[in-house]
C-alpha positions in Angstrom: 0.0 0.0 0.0 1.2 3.6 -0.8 2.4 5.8 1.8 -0.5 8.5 1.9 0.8 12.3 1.7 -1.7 14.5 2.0 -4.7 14.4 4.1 -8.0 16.3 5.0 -8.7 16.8 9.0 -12.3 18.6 10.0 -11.8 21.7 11.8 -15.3 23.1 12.3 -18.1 23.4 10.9 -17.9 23.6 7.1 -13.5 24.1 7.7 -10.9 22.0 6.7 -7.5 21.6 7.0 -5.8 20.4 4.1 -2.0 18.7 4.8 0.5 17.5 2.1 4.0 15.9 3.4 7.0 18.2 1.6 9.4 16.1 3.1 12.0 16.5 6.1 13.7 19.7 6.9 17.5 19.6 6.1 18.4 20.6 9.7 16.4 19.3 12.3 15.2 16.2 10.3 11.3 16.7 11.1 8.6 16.1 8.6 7.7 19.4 7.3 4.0 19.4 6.0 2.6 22.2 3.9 -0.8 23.4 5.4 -4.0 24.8 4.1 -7.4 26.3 5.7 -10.3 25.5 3.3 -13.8 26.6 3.8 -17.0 24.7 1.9 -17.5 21.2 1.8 -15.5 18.1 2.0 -15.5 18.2 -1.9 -13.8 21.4 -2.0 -11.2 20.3 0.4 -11.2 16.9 -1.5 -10.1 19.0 -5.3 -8.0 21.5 -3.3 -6.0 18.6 -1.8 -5.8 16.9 -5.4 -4.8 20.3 -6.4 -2.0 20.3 -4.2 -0.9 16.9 -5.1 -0.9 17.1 -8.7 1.1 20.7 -7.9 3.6 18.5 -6.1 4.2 15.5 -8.4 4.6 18.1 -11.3 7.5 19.8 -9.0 6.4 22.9 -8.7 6.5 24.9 -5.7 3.6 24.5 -3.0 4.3 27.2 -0.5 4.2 30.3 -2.8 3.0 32.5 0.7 5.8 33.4 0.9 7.2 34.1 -1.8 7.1 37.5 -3.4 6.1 38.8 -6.8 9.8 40.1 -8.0 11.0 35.9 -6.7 7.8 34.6 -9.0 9.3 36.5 -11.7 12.8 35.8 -11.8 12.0 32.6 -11.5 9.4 32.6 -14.6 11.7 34.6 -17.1 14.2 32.2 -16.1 12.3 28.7 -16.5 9.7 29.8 -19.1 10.2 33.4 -20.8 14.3 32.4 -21.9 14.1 29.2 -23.4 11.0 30.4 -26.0 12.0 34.4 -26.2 14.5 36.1 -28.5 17.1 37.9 -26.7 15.3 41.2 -27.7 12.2 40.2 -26.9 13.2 39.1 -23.2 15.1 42.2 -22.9 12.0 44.1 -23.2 10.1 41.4 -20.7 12.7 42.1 -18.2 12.0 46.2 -19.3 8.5 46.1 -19.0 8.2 44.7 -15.6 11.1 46.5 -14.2 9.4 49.8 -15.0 5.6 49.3 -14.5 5.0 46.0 -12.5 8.2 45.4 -9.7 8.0 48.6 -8.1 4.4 48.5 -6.9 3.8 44.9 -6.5 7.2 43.2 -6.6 8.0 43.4 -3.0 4.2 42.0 -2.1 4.2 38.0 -0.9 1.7 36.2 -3.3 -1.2 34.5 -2.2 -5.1 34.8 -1.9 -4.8 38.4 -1.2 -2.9 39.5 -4.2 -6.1 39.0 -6.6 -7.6 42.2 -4.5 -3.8 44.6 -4.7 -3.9 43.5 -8.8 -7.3 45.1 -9.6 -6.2 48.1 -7.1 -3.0 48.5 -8.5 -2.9 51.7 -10.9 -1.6 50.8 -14.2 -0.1 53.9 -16.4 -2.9 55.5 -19.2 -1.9 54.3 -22.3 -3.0 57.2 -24.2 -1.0 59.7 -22.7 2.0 57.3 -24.7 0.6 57.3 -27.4 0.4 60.8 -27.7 3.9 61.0 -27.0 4.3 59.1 -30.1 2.0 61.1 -31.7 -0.8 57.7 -32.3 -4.3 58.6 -32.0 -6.1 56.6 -30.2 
């Protein structure tokens, strides 16, 4: 029989906690487990632990709370963005975040609440470039 890794424990009424084993930490040699509060049903915490779980056996990072915005990016321009991208055209990647999106949300730790700082966040009016440029929009 399989060893299980992740599992679904009831903590009140329509709250779940959802656990999935990330293994032992280097120093201390303690099981680590990555933890989750999920509220709805035991089918929501069901798909949000399969969720997890197919995250995990893809290799791709579970505990993205706390990791910030400019990490996620690095990290994308360097796994995704250069292997598909001209050198030019990941040049400008690089420019375009570095001037409109890292300085307001780059520092911010990614998680539920980003969702609510993206649709707050004020992005630059694109007409006043194109006038600039002398495009009518």
């Amino acid at each position: 029989m399989a060893r299980k890794v992740g599992q679904i424990i009831r903590r009140g009424t329509r709250t779940w906690l959802v656990r999935v084993y990330s293994g032992r930490d280097v120093e201390t040699k303690k099981r680590t487990y990555l933890n989750q509060t999920i509220h709805g049903g035991l089918r929501d915490a069901q798909g949000h632990l399969n969720k997890m779980l197919g995250e995990r056996d893809r290799g791709r990072k579970l505990d993205s709370s706390k990791q910030t915005l400019n990490q996620y990016l690095d990290r994308w321009l360097d796994l995704c963005a250069k292997p598909r991208l001209r050198a030019k055209s990941l040049k400008d990647y690089e420019g375009l975040l570095r001037r409109y999106v890292r300085p307001g949300l780059g520092p911010k730790a990614l998680g539920p609440q980003q969702s609510r700082s993206l649709r707050t966040f004020p992005l630059p009016n694109p007409s006043e470039y194109f006038q600039r440029m002398k495009i009518s929009v």
